[in-house]
Legacy VTK file of the C-alpha trace (Angstrom):
# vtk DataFile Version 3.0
C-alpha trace
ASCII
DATASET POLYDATA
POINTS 197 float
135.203 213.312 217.001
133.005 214.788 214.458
133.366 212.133 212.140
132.873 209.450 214.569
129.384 211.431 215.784
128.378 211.990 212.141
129.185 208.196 210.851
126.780 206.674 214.460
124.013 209.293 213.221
123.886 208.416 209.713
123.940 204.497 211.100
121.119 205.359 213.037
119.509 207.204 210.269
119.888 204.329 207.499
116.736 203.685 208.538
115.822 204.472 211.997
113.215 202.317 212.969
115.794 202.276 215.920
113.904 205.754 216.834
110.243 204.322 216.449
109.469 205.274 213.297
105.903 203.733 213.388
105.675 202.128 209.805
106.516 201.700 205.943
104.403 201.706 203.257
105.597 199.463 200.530
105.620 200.486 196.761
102.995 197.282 196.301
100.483 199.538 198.914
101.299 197.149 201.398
101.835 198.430 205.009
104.468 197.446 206.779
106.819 197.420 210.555
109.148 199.654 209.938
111.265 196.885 211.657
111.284 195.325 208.628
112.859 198.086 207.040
116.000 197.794 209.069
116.346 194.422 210.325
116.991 191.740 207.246
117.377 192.985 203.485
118.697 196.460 204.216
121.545 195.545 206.078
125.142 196.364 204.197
122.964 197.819 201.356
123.252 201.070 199.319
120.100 203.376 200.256
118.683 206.644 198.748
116.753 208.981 201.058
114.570 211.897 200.288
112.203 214.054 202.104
108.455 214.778 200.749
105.175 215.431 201.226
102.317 214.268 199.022
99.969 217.592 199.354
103.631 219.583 197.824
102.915 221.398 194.648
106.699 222.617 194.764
110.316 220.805 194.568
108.163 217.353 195.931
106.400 216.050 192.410
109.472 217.223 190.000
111.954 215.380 192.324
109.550 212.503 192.478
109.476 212.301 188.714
113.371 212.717 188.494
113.871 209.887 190.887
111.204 207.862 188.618
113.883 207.818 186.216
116.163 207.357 188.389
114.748 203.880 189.541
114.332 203.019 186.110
118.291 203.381 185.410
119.352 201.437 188.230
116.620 198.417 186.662
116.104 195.401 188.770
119.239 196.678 191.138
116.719 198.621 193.123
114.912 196.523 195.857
117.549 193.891 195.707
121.154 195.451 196.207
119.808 199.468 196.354
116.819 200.708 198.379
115.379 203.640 197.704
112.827 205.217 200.564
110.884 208.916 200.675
110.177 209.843 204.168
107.288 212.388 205.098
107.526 215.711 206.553
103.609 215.793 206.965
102.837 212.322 208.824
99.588 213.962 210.010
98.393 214.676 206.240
100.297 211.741 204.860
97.996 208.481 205.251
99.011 205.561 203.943
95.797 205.952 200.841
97.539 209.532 200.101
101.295 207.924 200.022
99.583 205.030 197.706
98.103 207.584 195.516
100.997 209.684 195.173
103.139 206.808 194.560
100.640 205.546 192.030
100.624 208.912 190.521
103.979 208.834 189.812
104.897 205.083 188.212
106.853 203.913 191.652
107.571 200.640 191.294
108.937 198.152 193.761
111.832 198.875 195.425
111.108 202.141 196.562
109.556 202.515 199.936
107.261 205.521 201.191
107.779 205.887 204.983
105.401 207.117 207.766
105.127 207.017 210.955
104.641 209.777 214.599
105.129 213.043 213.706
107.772 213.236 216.318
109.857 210.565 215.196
109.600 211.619 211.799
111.036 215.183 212.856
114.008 213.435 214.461
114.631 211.576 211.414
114.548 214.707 209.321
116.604 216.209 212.122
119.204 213.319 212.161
119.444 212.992 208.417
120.380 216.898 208.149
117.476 218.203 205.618
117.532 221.100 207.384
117.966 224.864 206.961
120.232 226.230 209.545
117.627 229.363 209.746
115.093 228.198 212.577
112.286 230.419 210.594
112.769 228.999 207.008
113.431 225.592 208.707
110.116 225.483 210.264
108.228 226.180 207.016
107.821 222.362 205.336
107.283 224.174 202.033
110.822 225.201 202.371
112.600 222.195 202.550
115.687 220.494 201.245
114.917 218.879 197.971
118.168 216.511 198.248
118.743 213.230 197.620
121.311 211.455 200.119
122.773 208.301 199.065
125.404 206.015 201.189
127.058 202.725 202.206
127.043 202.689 205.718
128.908 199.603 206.385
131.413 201.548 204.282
130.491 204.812 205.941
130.354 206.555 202.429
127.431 208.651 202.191
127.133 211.327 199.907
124.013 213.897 198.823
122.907 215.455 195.650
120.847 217.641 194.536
116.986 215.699 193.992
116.407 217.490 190.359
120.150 216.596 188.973
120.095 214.995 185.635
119.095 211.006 186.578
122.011 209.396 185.281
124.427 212.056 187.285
122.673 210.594 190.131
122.717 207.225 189.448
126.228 207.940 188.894
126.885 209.540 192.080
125.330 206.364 193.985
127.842 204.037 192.388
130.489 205.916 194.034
129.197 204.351 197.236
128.725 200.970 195.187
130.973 198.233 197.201
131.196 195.718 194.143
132.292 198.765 191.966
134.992 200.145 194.540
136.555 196.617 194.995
137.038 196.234 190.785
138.221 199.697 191.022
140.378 199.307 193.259
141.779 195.562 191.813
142.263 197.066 188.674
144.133 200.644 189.930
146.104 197.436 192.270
147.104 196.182 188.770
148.187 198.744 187.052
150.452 199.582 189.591
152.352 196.480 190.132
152.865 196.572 186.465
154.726 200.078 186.589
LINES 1 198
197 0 1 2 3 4 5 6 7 8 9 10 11 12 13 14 15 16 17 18 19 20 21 22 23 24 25 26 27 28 29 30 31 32 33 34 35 36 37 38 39 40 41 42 43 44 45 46 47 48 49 50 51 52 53 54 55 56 57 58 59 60 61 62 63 64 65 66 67 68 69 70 71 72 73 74 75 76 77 78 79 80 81 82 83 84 85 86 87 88 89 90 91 92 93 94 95 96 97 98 99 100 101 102 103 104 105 106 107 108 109 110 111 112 113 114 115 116 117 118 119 120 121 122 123 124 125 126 127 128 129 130 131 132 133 134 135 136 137 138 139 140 141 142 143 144 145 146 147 148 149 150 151 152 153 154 155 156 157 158 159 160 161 162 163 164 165 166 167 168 169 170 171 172 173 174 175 176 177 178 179 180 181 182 183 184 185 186 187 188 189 190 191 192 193 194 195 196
């Protein structure tokens, strides 16, 4: 029963414009549904999802940079077969001109979206995606939070999270574990050398 709630939360979650998240904005500046986010490309596609805030002089700009480099590894992959987004914790400081600076600031290039949107809904996300701290007084402090990565397949229901500072090509790693084209050659060629035994 667990598994079953866990795998319809994470469906939700990958990327919950089903809970009203108000909008996206795009790594080109460009502001977007968040409809869109959900509804065509994303579909049966590998995401990355991190939690931020642009105002963080903590974990936020060093796991920014890492997953820079991270983007840069997976090449043209990113925006076409793997999404990457970075949701706010601080909608209500976060403006879409402080998101494009940040983003700016940093080298993100397309392929990577920066989502905002109600600070409510964007506390449910967080909620639903499990960056939290099971203490309800370190929880509450956004300086404290949870500078993972998570990384799945939800048609597959793989999903997986790392830590956001791990060396870039262990994470890039860790997301072809969830990588559909990979798993099927893996598993033709294990298929292989087992008929031959």
């Amino acid at each position: 029963m667990a598994d079953t709630t866990r795998r319809k939360m994470l469906a939700v979650s990958a990327l919950a414009p089903a809970i009203g998240i108000a909008g996206a904005l795009w790594a080109d500046g460009t502001s977007q549904e968040a409809s869109a986010v959900s509804d065509g490309p994303n579909k049966g596609k590998i995401v990355t999802i991190n939690m931020f805030y642009a105002q963080c002089d903590e974990i936020c700009p060093r796991v920014t940079a890492n997953l820079v480099k991270v983007q840069k590894l997976l090449g043209d992959r990113v925006g076409r077969d793997i999404f990457m987004y970075s949701i706010t914790l601080k909608p209500e400081q976060d403006t879409p001109q402080a998101m494009r600076d940040f983003m700016e600031m940093h080298g993100v290039r397309p392929g990577w979206t920066f989502l905002t949107g109600a600070p409510d809904d964007m506390e449910l996300l967080r909620r639903k995606l499990g960056f939290t701290y099971p203490d309800p007084e370190i929880d509450k402090d956004k300086a404290q939070h949870i500078g993972n990565v998570r990384y799945g397949n939800e048609p597959m229901a793989l999903w997986a999270a790392c830590p956001g500072q791990a060396n870039p090509e262990w994470i890039v790693e860790s997301i072809s574990w969830v990588d559909r084209a990979k798993l099927n050659t893996k598993t033709s060629i294990t298929s292989t050398k087992s008929s031959g035994s």
